[in-house]
C-alpha positions in Angstrom: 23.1 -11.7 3.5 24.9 -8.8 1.7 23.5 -7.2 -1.5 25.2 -8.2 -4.8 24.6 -5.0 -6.4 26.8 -1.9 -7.8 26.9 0.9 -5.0 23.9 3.4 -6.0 23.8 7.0 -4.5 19.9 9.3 -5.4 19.8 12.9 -5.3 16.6 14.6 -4.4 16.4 17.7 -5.2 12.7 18.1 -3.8 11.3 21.6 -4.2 14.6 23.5 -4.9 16.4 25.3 -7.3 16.1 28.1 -9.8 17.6 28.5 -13.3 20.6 30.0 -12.2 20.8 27.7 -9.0 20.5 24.7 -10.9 23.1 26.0 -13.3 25.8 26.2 -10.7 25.1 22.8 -9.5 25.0 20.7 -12.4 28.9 22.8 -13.2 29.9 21.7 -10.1 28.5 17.8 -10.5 30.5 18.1 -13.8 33.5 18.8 -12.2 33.4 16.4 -9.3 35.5 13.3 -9.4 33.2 10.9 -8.8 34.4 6.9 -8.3 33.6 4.7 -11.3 31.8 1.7 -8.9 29.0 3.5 -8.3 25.9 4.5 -10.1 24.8 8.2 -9.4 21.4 9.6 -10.2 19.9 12.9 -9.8 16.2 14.0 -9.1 15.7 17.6 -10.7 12.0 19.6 -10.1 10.3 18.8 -13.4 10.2 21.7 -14.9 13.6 21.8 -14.6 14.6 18.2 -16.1 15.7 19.1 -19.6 18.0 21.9 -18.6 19.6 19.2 -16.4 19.1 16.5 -19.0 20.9 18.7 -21.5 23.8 20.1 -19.5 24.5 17.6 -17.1 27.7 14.9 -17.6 26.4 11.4 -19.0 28.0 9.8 -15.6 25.0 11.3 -14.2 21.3 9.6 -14.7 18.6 12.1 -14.4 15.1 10.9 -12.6 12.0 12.4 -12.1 10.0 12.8 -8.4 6.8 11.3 -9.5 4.7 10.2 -12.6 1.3 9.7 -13.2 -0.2 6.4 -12.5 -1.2 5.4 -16.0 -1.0 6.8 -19.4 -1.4 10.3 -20.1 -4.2 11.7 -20.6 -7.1 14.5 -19.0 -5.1 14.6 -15.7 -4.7 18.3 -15.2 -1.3 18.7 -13.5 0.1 15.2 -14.2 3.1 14.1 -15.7 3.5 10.8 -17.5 5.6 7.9 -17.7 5.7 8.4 -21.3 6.6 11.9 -21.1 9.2 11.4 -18.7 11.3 9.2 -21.4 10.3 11.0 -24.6 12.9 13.8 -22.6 15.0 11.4 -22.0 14.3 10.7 -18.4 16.0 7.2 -16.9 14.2 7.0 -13.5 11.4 7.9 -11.0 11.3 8.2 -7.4 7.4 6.6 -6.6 6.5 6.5 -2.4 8.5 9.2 -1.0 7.1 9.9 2.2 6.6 13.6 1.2 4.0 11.8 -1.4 2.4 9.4 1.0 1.8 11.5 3.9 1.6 15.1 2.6 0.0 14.7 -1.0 -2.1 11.3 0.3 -0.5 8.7 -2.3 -1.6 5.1 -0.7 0.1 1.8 -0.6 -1.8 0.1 -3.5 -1.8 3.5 -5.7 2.2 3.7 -5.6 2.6 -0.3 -6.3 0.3 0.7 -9.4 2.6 3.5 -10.5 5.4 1.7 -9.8 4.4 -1.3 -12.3 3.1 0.8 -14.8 6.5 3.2 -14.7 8.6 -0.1 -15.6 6.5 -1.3 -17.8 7.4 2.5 -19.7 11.0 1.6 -19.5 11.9 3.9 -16.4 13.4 2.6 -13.6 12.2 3.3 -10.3 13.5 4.4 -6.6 11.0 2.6 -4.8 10.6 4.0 -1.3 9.1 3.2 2.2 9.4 3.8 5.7 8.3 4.3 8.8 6.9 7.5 11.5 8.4 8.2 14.5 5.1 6.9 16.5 5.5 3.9 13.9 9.2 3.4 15.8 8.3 3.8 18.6 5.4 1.7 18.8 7.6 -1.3 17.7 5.7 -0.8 14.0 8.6 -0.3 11.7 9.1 -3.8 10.2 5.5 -4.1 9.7 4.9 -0.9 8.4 7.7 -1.4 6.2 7.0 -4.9 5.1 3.1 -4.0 4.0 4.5 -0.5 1.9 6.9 -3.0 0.5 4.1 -5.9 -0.3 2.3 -3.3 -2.6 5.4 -2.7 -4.9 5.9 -6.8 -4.7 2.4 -6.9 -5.4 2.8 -5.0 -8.7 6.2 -5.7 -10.0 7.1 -9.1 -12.0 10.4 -7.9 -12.5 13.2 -6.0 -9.9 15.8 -5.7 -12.3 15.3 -1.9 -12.8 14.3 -1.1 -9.0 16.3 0.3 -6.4 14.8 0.0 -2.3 14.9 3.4 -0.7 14.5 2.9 3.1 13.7 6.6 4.1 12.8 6.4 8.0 10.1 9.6 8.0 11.3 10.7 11.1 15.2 10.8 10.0 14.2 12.9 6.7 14.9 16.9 6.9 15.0 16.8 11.2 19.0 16.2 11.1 18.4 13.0 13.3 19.8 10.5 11.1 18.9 5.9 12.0 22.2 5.1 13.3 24.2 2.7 11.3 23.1 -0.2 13.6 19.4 1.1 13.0 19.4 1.4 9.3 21.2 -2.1 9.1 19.1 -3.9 11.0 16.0 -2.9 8.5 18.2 -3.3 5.7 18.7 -7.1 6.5 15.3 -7.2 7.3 14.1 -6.3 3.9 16.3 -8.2 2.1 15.0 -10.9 4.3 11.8 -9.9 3.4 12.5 -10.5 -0.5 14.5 -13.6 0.2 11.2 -15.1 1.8 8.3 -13.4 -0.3 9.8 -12.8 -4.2 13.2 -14.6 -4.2 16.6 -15.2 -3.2 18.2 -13.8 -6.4 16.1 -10.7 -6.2 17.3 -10.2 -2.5 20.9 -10.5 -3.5 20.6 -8.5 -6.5 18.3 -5.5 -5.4 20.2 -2.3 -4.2 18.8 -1.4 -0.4 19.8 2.4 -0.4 19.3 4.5 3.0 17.6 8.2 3.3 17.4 10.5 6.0 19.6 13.5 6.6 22.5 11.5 5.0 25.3 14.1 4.6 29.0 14.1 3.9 30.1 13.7 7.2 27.7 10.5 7.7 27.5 8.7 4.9 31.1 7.2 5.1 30.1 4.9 8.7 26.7 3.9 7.3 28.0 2.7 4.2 30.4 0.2 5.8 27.1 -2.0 7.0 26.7 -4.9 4.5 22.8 -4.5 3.5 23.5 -0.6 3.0 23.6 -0.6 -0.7 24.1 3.6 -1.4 22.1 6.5 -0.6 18.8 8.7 -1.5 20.4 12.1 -0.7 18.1 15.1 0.1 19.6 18.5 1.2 23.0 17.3 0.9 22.5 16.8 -3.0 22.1 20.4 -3.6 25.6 21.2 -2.6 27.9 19.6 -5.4 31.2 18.7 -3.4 28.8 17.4 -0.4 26.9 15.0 -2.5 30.4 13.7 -4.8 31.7 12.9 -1.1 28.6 10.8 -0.3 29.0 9.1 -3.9 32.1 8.0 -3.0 31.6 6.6 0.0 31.8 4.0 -2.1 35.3 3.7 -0.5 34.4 2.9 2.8 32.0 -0.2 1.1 35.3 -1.6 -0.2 37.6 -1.3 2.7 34.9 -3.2 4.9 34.6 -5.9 2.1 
């Protein structure tokens, strides 16, 4: 069962960038050609979000990393949903890996923030995936299934959420799930929806892939039918690298 939705490529910008770095990479997004069936998103550091938001083409959405799990408030280091959108922020990347197993964020904590970021009017990049031991215990589904219970848990409403399935032990180690790999989790999530929220929201939500996706790459794994697009890490902060994994786009409408 294919996804219905418009291809949808994420750049993560993690940790990076400088002033001057940033710069040079939002005039090189400008200048890509970028193909018009896709929806392309970028993730700049906080601090760093209004230089982007102010500079960067309109073809580009701008998201944050994270937000706080409720309104703002005496949260010393915290940024708000609120916040977020008063700049002019259109989306939020909640359960990165990087978030669950280096910062601590639980399951239930991230289906919180996720609910309360929609209900804010951001739209959210809703991640999960497995560990390598998780793999190769024969874990991933279910390890995937229970991250993906706590955002079902919390959300009444998909249209303004895009799956991320981010394999932990693909991210950053240049081993990337083969296509076959990140297919067969793919169909098992939209499965997953089919069963526990509904068919229309497993057609309609956008299953992106993550985990040392790169130009040369992304073309083969987006010819699978459940790979809806991309969350791009390293690869985004090189301009002409991450324009050839937006429009990979192509390679979805020659298998179709």
């Amino acid at each position: 069962m294919a996804g219905s939705g418009k291809f949808f490529v994420g750049g993560n910008w993690k940790c990076n960038g400088t002033k001057e770095s940033i710069s040079k990479l939002v005039s090189d997004l400008n200048a890509a050609t970028i193909e018009n069936d896709v929806d392309v998103v970028v993730a700049p550091p906080f601090i760093y979000i209004d230089q982007v938001k102010s500079s960067l083409t309109d073809r580009i959405e701008v998201s944050a990393q994270n937000t706080w799990i409720g309104k703002g408030g005496a949260f010393t280091g915290e940024i708000s949903a609120e916040q977020l959108v008063d700049i002019g922020c259109q989306w939020v990347i909640l359960g990165h890996s990087e978030r669950r197993h280096v910062i601590g964020e639980d399951d239930q904590f991230i289906g919180k923030k996720a609910a309360y970021a929609l209900g804010q009017n951001l739209k959210v990049m809703a991640c999960i995936g497995e560990l390598l031991e998780e793999r190769e215990a024969g874990k991933t589904f279910e390890v995937c299934f229970k991250q993906l219970k706590a955002f079902a848990d919390n959300i009444t409403n998909w249209t303004n959420v895009v799956i991320a399935y981010e394999p932990v032990w693909a991210i950053g180690t240049g081993k990337v799930a083969s296509p076959e790999q990140a297919q067969e989790v793919h169909a098992a999530v939209r499965d997953w929806l089919k069963t526990n929220v509904s068919a229309d929201v497993a057609s309609a939500v956008r299953i992106i892939y993550g985990g040392s996706v790169n130009a040369a790459n992304s073309a083969e794994l987006a010819k699978k039918e459940d790979i809806d697009g991309f969350l791009v890490g390293g690869a985004s902060l090189k301009g002409p690298d991450f324009a050839t994994i937006c429009n990979s786009v192509t390679s979805k409408k020659v298998t179709a």
